[in-house]
N, C-alpha and C positions, 0 to 999 in steps of 0.2 A: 415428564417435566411439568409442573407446577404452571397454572394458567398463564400467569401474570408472567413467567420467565420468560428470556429470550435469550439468542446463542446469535453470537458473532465467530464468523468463521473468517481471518485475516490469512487472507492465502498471496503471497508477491507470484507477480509474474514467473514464466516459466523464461530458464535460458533464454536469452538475447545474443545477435550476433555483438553487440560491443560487449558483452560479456566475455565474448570467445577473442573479441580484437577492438580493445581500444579506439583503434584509428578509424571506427566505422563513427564515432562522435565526431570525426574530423570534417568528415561528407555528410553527416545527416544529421539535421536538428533532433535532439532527443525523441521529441514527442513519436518521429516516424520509423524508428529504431524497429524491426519486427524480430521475431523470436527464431530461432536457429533451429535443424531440425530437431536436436537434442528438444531445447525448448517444446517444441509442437507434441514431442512424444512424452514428458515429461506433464504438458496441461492435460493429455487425452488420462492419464494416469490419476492425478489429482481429480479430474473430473468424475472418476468412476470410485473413488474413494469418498468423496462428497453425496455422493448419489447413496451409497452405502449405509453414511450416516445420518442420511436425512429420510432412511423410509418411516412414514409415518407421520411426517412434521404436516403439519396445518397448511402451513403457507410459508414461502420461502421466496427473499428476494434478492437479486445480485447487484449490486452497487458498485460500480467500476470505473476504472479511472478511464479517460478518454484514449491515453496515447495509446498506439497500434500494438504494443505486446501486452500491454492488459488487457484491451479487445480481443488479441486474438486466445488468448488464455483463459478468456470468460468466454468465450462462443463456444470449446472445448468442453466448460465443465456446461455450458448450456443443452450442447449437444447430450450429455451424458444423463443430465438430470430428466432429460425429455424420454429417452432412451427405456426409464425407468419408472415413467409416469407419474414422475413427483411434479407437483403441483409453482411454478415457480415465475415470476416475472425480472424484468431487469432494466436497471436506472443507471445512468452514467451520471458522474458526481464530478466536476474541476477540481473539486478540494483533494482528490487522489491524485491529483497529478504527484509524478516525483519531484524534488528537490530540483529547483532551476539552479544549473550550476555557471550559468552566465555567461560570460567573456572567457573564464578557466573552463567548458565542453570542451572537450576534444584536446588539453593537452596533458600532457603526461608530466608529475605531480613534479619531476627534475627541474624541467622546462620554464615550469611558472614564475620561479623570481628573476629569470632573465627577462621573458615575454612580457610581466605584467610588473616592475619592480616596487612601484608605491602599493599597489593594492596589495598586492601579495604580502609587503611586509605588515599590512593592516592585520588581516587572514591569520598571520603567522605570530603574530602577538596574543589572539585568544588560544591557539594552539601552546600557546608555552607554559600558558596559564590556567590551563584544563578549561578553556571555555570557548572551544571551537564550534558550542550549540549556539556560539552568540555571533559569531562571526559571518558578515553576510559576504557572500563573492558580487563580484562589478557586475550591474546588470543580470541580476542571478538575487537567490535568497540567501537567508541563513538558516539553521535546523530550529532556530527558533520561531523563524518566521511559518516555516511547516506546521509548525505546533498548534501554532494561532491559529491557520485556515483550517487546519484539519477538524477543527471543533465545530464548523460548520455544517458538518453530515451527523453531530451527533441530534441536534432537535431531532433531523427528518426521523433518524431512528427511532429513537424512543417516542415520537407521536404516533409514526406507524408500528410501534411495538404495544400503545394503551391498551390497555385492559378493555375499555369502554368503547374502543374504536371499530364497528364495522370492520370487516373482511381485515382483522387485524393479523399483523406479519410478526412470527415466531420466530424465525430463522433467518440472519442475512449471511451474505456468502461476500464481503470485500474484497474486491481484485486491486491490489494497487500493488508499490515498489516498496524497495527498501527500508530506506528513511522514511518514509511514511507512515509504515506499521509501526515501526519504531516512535513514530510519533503519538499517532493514534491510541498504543495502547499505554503510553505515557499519561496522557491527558485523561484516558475512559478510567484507567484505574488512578489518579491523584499521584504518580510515580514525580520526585522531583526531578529536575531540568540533567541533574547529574545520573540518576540511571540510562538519561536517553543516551548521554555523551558515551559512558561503557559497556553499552549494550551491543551486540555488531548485530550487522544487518542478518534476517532471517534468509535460509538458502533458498532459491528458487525451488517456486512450487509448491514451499513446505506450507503447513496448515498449523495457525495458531485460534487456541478456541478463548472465545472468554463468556464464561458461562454465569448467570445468576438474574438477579431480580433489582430494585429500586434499591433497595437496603444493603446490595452487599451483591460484588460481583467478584471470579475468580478465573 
């Protein structure tokens, strides 16, 4: 790999129990959601696939989102990277947080125009109109609003990616969610607002790479 390159590795959280049961968003604020044991066996696997693909790399850093199934997804492939004595440190970022889905957490998508009737039919006017990247939920964001923040981790990157920079970072290793990645790699590659909208969420665990230089990434 070319000096000046760098390699983002966009990996979502592994299984969560509201993955497995909705109604666990009903008792517990997003952020504390922890990964199911599916999940746990699924980061220890991704962790030893990343370790795979990074022998060799210079420096490598993990960038992760706060809530507790990225934590614990990232401490997995931390585990694994150490395991193998690749060389790596690790930054927690708020900008990975997932998609705040407000006042509609925890209920089930039937439910919302009884439960929430004005908002929801706000909600449900950019959905009719293929613009549900614009639509924000009550006390919650929109997937546009992800967009915006998400561009906040891209400085740290690319300053600790310089050419010029001391003990410079080759490799990041991004732990976040769904809509996020979706965001992120909306924004890192110039993708407009309508590929995020038909894009579906990547499956847990899975590894997206986006590989290149200043001029031109892929």
């Amino acid at each position: 790999m070319p000096a000046q390159s760098i390699r983002i590795f966009l990996v979502r959280h592994g299984q969560s129990e509201a993955n497995l049961d909705k109604s666990v968003n009903a008792r517990l604020p997003d952020h504390r959601v922890e990964l199911s044991t599916e999940g746990h066996a699924q980061a220890a696997e991704v962790g030893g696939y990343l370790a795979r693909q990074l022998q060799g790399a210079s420096r490598t850093r993990i960038l992760v989102s706060p809530y507790v199934r990225a934590r614990q997804t990232a401490a997995a492939i931390e585990k694994a990277l150490a395991a193998s004595a690749i060389r790596f440190d690790k930054r927690e970022a708020t900008e990975l947080r997932e998609l705040e889905f407000g006042l509609f957490d925890g209920f089930a998508d039937e439910d919302l125009p009884k439960a929430f009737p004005r908002e929801y039919e706000h909600y449900d006017k950019h959905k009719r109109f293929e613009g549900e990247f614009f639509a924000p939920m009550p006390l919650g964001e929109s997937r546009c609003n992800v967009a915006d923040r998400i561009k906040g981790v891209f400085g740290t990157i690319l300053r600790d990616a310089a050419i010029d920079r001391p003990e410079r970072v080759s490799d990041f290793i991004v732990v976040s969610h769904g809509v996020t990645i979706r965001c992120f790699r909306m924004q890192w590659m110039h993708y407009p607002w309508e590929w995020c909208e038909q894009e579906k969420n990547p499956r847990n665990c899975s590894v997206q790479v986006i590989e290149g230089h200043a001029s031109g990434y892929m």
